[in-house]
VMD Tcl script that draws the C-alpha trace (Angstrom):
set ca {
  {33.62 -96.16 -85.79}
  {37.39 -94.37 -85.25}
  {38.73 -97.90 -85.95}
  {36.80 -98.40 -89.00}
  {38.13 -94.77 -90.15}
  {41.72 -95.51 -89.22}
  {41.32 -99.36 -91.13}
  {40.24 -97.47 -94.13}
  {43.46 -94.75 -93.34}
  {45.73 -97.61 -93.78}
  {44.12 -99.06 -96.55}
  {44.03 -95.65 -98.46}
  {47.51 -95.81 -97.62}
  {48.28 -98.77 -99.07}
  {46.25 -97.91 -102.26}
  {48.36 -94.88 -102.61}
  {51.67 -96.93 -102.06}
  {50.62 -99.26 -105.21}
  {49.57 -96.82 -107.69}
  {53.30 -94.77 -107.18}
  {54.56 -98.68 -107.72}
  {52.55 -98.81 -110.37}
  {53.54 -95.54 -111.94}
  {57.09 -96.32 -111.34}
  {57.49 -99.36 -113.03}
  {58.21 -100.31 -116.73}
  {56.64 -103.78 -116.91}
  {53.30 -104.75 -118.02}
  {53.21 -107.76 -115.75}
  {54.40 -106.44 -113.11}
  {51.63 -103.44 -113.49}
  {49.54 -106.53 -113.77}
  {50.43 -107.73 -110.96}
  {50.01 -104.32 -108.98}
  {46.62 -103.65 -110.01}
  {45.65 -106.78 -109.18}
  {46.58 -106.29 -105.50}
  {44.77 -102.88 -105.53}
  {42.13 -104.74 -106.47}
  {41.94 -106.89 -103.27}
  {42.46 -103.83 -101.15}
  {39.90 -102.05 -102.76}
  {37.53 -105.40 -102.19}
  {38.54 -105.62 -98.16}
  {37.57 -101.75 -98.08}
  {33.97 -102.96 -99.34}
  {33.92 -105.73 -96.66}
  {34.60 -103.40 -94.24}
  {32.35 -100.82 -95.40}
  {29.33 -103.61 -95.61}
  {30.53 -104.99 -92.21}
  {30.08 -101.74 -90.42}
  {26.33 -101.18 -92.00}
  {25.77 -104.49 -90.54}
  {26.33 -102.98 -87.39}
  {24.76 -100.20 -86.87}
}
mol new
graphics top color blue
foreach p $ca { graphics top sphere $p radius 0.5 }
foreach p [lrange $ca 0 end-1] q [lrange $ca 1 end] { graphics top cylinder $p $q radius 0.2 }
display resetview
């Protein structure tokens, strides 16, 4: 389970890392662009999540 906690560290990490990107920048497309890779981190955090149920 500690790697599962420190996977979802780095993604939270990541996550974090966009939005000040995301708050930083002037353009809508590249906001666009931003939330859509928040959005793929935030969908590997739910395989992860579902992954672990699976095993225990």
């Amino acid at each position: 389970m500690a790697s599962s906690t420190a996977s979802s560290t780095a993604v939270d990490e990541e996550v974090r890392q966009l939005y000040e990107r995301y708050q930083a920048t002037e353009s809508d497309a590249e906001r666009h662009e931003i939330a859509l890779e928040m959005g793929k981190l935030d969908g590997r955090r739910h395989a992860e999540i579902y992954a672990a149920l699976e095993d225990e």
